[in-house]
Phi, psi and omega in degrees: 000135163268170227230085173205172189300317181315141152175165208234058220271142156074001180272142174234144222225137160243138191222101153285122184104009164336322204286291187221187179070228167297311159297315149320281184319322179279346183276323202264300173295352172292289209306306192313320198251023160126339212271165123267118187257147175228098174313094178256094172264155166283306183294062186306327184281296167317300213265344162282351160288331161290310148333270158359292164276006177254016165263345202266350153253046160072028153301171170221122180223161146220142187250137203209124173263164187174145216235093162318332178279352171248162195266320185278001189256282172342289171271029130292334191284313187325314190292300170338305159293312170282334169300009197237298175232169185269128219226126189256332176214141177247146172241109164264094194246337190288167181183092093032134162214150162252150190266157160109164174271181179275040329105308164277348219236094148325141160333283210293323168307289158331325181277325196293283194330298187295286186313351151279266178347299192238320196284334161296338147276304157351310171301303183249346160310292204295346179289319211273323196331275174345288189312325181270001144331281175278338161254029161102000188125185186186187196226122160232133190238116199236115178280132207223228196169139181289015180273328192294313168277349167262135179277137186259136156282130169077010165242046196260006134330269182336281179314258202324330163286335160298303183288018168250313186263014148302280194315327180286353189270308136350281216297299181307310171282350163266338196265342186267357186303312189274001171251035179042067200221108177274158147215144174202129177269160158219145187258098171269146164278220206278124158238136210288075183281192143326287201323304181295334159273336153302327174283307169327308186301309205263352168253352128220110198282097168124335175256040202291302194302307192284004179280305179322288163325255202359298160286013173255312174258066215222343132257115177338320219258337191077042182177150172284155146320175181210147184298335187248006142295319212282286180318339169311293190303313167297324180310310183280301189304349177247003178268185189255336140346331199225044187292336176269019191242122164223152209009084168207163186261155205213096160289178182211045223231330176122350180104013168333278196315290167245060158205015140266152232260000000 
């Protein structure tokens, strides 16, 4: 375990989106400093792999495949889980993305996108709420993207569901105040995940490294993100360190936001 003032000794933790990336980085360090973390992933063969290693270093995971966008598969896992253990934090972290305008961006692409994105926080906020209720309060961490305050090109799906979970996390965190119920987000720019690589592989094929560059400086700081910065900023925002802050938003970005020119 390191050895610094955070720590989540005795805390049980829902991390959505788990499996890889940004979410990975957050199972495994909330598990590092104490939390039993329970992985709710689609990808069910990753989030028992992520479990796994965080169990193989004498850790606490559980792996739950789960389809955020549906509601009745959320509160069955959800009810399962409190009924068993006591859950102190939500990290709603799965998430989805699309390339395009809205010229590109289908009906149906638009339903994906909301159903995952925002109906998938919806889901398990309103699943995870009671329970944190009765027990005196809770920490909600809502990943949200510098697409929600900045204009992107060719993301305008994207953007507008990130800019649904900025405002629900304000909402939630004004409505939830007086019930010790914290909520916050934080919005990362470009992080070098699965995603990102995948996405490169397929829309340019044989130029992946110089694309990379290309989009690495596309922030001021010159360089993409890393999953376990991202995961640092949460650890201290789900900690009791950081008990006096609710509803606000934490870019990460590299200076995406204000330094670029």
């Amino acid at each position: 375990m390191r050895e610094n003032k955070i720590n989540l000794e005795g805390r049980g933790a829902i991390v959505t989106g788990g499996a890889s990336g940004i979410g990975k980085a957050i199972s495994k360090i909330f598990a590092e400093q104490g939390a039993k973390v329970h992985i709710l992933d689609i990808n069910k063969e990753g989030a028992t792999q992520t479990a796994n290693e965080i169990r193989k270093a004498n850790q606490k995971a559980v792996a739950h495949c789960c389809d955020v966008s549906n509601q009745k598969n959320v509160n069955e896992i959800i009810k399962k889980i409190t009924t068993t253990d006591t859950i102190n934090i939500l990290v709603n972290n799965a998430g989805i993305a699309h390339i395009g305008s809205i010229e590109k961006t289908r009906e149906e692409d638009l339903d994906r996108l909301y159903n995952v994105n925002i109906k998938g926080v919806y889901n398990c906020t309103k699943a995870c709420i009671e329970s944190f209720k009765k027990n005196g309060g809770g920490v909600i961490l809502n990943l949200a993207s510098v697409a929600s305050s900045v204009g992107h090109s060719d993301r305008f799906a994207y953007s507008m569901t990130k800019g649904a979970v900025l405002t629900m996390t304000y909402s939630i965190a004004k409505d939830y105040v007086a019930d010790n119920i914290r909520c916050n987000c934080i919005s990362p720019g470009r992080v070098h995940t699965p995603f990102v690589d995948g996405y490169l592989a397929e829309n340019y094929p044989g130029k992946e490294k110089e694309m990379f560059k290309k989009l690495s400086k596309t922030q001021p700081i010159g360089r993409m993100g890393k999953p376990e910065e991202v995961a640092n900023l949460s650890l201290f925002l789900c900690s009791n360190e950081a008990e006096f802050i609710t509803g606000t938003d934490y870019p990460i970005d590299g200076g995406r936001i204000k330094l670029s020119e």
